[in-house]
C-alpha positions in Angstrom: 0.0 0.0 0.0 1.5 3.4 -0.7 1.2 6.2 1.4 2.7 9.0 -1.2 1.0 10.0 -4.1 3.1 9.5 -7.3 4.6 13.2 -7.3 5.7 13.1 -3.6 8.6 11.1 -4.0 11.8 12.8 -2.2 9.8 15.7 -1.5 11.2 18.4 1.2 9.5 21.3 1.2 12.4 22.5 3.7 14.9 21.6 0.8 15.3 25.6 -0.7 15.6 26.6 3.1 18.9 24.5 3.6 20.3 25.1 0.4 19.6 29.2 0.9 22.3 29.9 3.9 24.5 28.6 1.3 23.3 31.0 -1.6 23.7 34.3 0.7 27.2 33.1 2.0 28.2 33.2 -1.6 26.3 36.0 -2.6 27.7 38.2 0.2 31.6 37.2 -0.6 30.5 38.5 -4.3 29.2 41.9 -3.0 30.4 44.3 -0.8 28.8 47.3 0.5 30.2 50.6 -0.5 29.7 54.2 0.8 30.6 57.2 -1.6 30.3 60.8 0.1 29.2 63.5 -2.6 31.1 66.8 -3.6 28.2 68.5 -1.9 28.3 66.7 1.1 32.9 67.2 0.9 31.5 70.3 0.7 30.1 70.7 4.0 32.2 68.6 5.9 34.4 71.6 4.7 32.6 74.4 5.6 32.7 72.7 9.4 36.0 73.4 10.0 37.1 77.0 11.6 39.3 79.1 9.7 42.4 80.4 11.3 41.3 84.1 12.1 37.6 82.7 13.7 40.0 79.9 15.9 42.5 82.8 17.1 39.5 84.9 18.3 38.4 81.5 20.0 41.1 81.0 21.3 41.5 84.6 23.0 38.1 84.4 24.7 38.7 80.7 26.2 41.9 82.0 27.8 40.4 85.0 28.9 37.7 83.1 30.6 40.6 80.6 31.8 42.2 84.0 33.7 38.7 85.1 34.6 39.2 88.5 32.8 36.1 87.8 30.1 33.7 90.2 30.8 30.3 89.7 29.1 28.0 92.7 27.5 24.8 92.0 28.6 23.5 95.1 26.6 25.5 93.6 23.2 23.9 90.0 23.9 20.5 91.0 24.4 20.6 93.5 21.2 22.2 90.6 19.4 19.5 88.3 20.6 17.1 90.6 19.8 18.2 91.1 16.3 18.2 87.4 15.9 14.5 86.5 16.7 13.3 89.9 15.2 14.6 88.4 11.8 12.8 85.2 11.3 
């Protein structure tokens, strides 16, 4: 007496799930990922970096607050802030 019909003979339906860890592991040695940075975004990692005149003048006020000597405009800051909302 036979239990399988004629066309389930050596039938695994598991068999393309064994055989697939196999595929990707070849598939992945064939392709590598790869990360290109455009000349707009060289561009702005650029544009990050402080030119030499702006890092002086940094450099001035962090020693003078180091010595203690930096003295803050409260009138300049708040007109500045002012000025800053009042714009947008």
């Amino acid at each position: 007496m036979k239990i399988n019909g004629p066309n389930h003979a050596n039938f695994n339906p598991y068999q393309k799930q064994v055989n697939q860890p196999t595929d990707l592991k070849n598939n992945a040695k064939q392709q590598q990922d790869k990360v290109e940075i455009s000349d707009q975004g060289k561009a702005l990692q650029d544009s990050g970096k402080t030119s030499e005149a702006r890092q002086k003048h940094i450099n001035e006020i962090k020693s003078q607050v180091e010595d203690g000597t930096y003295k803050v405009d409260h009138q300049r800051t708040a007109k500045n802030l002012v000025d800053f909302f009042a714009d947008k």
